[in-house]
N, C-alpha and C positions, 0 to 999 in steps of 0.2 A: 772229054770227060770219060772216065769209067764206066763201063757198064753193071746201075745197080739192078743185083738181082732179088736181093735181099737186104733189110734192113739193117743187118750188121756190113753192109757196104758204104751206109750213110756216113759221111763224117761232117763235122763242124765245119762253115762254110761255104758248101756244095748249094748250089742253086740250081733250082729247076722253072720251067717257063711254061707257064698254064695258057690255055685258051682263052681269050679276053671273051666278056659276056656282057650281052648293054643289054638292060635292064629298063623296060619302057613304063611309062605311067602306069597305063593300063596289066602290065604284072602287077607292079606295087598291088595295087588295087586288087585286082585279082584274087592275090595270094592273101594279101588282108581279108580280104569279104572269109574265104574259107577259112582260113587257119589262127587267122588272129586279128579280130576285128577291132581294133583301137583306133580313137577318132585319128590321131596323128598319121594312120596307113591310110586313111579313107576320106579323110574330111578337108580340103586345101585352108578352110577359116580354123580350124581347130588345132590344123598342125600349126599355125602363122603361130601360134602362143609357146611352143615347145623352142626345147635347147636351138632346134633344129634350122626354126623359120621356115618350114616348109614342109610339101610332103616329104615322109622318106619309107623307106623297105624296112619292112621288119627283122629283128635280129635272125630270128627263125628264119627268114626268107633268105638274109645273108649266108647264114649259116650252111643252109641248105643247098645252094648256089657254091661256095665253097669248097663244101664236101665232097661235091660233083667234079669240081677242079681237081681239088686231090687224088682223086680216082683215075679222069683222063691222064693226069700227070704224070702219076704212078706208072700207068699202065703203058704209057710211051719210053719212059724211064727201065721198063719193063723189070720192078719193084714186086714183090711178093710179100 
């Protein structure tokens, strides 16, 4: 693959491979208690009623976990 250095290097297509990240109960949790405390991050009987069926990670948490990828990716990519 090409070396991106910049943005206008990306084209349609181009893939790139992020560091996988496991995500344990106790983050869920965690990151709920601080940042976003809704029963479905925190409550295993509360979540069992959601789309979800279970507990899960907040979008925020996703998000944030994500962004993080984008950045290692980038920066191996070595992206500006």
């Amino acid at each position: 693959m090409a070396q991106v250095e910049w943005f206008d290097d990306l084209t349609v297509g181009m893939r790139f491979k992020s560091p996988e990240v496991v995500v344990t109960e106790a983050d869920i949790k965690r990151f709920a208690a601080e940042f976003d405390p809704q029963p479905m991050h925190l409550d295993h009987e509360a979540a069992k009623t959601t789309l979800f069926k279970g507990l899960a990670a907040s979008g925020w948490h996703t998000a944030a976990i994500a962004m993080n990828l984008a950045i290692q990716t980038a920066r191996s990519a070595r992206i500006r």
